[in-house]
N, C-alpha and C positions, 0 to 999 in steps of 0.2 A: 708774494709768498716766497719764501727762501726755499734752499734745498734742501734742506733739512725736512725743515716741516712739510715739503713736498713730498719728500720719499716715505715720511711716516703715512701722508694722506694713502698714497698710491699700495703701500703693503699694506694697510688697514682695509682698502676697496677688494684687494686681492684676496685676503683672508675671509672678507664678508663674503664673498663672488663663491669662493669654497666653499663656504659653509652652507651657502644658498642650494651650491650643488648637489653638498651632502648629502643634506636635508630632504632635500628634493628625491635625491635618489633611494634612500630608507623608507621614506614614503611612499615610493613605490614598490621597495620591494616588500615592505607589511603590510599593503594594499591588503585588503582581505577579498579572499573569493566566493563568492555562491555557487551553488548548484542548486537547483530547485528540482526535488523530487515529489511527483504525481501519482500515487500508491493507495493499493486498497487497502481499508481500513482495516481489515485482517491483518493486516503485515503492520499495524502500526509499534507493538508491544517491542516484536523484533528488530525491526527497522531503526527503533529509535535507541535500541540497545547495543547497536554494530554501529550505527554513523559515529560517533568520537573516538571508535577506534579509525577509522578512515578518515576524520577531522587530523588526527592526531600524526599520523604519515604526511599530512600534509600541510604542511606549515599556510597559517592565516587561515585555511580554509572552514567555510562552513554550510552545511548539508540543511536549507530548508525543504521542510515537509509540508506536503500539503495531504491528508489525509479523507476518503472518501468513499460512497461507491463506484465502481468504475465508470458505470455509465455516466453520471455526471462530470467525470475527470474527462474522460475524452470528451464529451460535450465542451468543456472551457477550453480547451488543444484546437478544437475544432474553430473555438471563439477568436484562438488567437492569443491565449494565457500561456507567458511565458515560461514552458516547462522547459528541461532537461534530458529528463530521466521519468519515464511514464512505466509503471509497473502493474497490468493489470490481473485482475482474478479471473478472468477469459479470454481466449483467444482473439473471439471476436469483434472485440472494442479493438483490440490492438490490428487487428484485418480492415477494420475499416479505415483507421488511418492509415493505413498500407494503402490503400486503395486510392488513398487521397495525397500520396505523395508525402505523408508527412513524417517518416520516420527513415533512419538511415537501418537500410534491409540487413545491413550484414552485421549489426550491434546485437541483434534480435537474439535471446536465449529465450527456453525456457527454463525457469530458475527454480521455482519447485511446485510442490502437486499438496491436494491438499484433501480431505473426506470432506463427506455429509452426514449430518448425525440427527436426530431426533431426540430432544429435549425437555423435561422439563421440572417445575420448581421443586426443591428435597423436602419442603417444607409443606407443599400444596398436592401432594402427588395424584392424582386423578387417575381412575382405573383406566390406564395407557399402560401397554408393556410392549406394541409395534406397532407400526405404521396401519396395519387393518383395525386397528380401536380406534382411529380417527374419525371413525363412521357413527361412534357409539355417542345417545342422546347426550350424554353427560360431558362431552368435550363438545364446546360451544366456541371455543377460540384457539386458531393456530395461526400462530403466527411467522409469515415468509417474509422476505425481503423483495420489494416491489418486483417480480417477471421483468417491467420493462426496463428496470436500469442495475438492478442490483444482482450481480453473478449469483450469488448465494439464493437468492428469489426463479433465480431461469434454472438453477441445478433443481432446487427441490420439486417446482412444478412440472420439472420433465418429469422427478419421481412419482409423484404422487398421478402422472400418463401415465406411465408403467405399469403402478397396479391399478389403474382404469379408477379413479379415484377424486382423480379432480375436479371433473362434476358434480361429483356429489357432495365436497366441500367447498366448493368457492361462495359460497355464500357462510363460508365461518371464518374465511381466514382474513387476518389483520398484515395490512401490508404497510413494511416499513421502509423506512429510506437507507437502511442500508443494514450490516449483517448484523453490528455491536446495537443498532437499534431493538431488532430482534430481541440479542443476547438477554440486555437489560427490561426487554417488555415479562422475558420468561421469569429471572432472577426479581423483580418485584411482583410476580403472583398478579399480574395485569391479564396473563393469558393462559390456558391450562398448558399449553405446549409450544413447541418452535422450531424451525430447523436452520440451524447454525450450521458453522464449519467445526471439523475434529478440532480445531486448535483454539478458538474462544470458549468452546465447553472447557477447555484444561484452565482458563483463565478465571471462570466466573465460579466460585465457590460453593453460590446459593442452586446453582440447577447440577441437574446429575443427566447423564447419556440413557433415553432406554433402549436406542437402536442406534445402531451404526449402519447407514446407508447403502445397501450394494453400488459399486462403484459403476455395474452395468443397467444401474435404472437413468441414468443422465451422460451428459457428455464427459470426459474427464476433465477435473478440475486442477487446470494446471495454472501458472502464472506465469508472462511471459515479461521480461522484461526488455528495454528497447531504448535509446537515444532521438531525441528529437530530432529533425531537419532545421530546424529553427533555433536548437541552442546556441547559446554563446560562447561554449567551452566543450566540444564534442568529444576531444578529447579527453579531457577530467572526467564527463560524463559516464563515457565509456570504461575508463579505471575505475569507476565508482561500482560499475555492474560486471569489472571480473574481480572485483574485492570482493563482493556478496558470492562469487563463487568457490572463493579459498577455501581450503579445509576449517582451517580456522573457524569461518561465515559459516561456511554448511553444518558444522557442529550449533552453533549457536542456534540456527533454524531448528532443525535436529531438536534440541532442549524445550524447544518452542512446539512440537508435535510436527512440523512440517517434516514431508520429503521430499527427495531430491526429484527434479523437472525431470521428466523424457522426452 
């Protein structure tokens, strides 16, 4: 081999070696990123209307949702399912992973609060006008969202403690796996009534509000949000849940019937 043709070999190796590196290095930086968010199902409408603004700050990124009641979410956290960002509709799913080591203590907000409301179809209306008609022959089905995992299910049966009530309906009420389950049992006239959160009543067309919940028959319904022990990006995690705090975010919650945590 001449030198010629040698020096063309050796700049052609150099030029591919470049190119390899280039390549290589773009590739890394459009890498795309995840964050995996573990959120109650109440917050889905919201949640999924703010992440492409926070996709959008952040170049490649993208914001999976896993949408639930809480209590089954911390259940899979507990499993080992790799979350990020866990957002629950009580305190106390998120205290028990405290408990357990599994969340970093200082990420911890509460991010906003929410009612309880008494429900039911516009179309089916059943001599209900508050919570004491619940007793009446003619409502045969309310339906809660399960006590043992679903927040919205442990807010309303504190209520219906309160007015010394729950014994004498637990044998009418329909329990569902979670709040939008509820929502939808009301909305197709499945149940005569139901107790949602203030902000899926604003969502569902077919049911109308006939009480709004005193906020002092249950615990407060706040939401707390939190970073895993376990993420891959605690970091990014963490920007995720002071985005949802910006004025910007709390306006859009805001729109959404949500108030702000205390």
């Amino acid at each position: 081999m001449n030198n010629n043709i040698l020096n063309i070999f050796r700049k052609k190796t150099w030029i591919f070696a470049l190119l390899v590196v280039f390549l290589t290095a773009n590739a890394a930086i459009g890498a795309e990123k995840t964050i995996m968010v573990s959120a109650a199902i109440s917050l889905k409408d919201v949640l999924t209307k703010l992440a492409p603004n926070f996709e959008k700050k952040n170049e490649s990124l993208t914001i999976l949702f896993n949408f639930a009641a809480s209590g089954p979410l911390r259940a899979q956290i507990e499993g080992g399912a790799p979350v990020d960002v866990f957002i629950s509709a009580a305190a106390g799913d998120v205290d028990k992973l405290s408990q357990q080591k599994k969340i970093i203590e200082s990420s911890r907000v509460n991010l906003v609060a929410n009612h309880l409301v008494l429900i039911v179809n516009k179309k089916q209306p059943p001599a209900l006008s508050n919570v004491s008609d619940l007793t009446k022959h003619d409502i045969q089905r309310i339906a809660i969202g399960n006590p043992a995992t679903v927040p919205a299910g442990q807010y309303a049966k504190d209520a219906l403690g309160y007015y010394r009530l729950y014994d004498q309906l637990v044998g009418k009420l329909i329990l569902g796996e979670n709040v939008r389950q509820v929502l939808d049992y009301v909305a197709r006239g499945e149940v005569d009534c139901g107790f949602v959160y203030a902000t899926d009543a604003r969502i569902e067309k077919a049911v109308t509000v006939v009480q709004d919940i005193p906020d002092t028959t249950h615990k407060p319904i706040i939401y707390p949000a939190v970073v895993m022990n376990s993420s891959k990006d605690a970091a990014l995690a963490g920007r995720f849940i002071k985005f949802l705090q910006e004025p910007a975010s709390t306006k859009v919650f805001k729109d959404y019937g949500f108030e702000q945590g205390k």
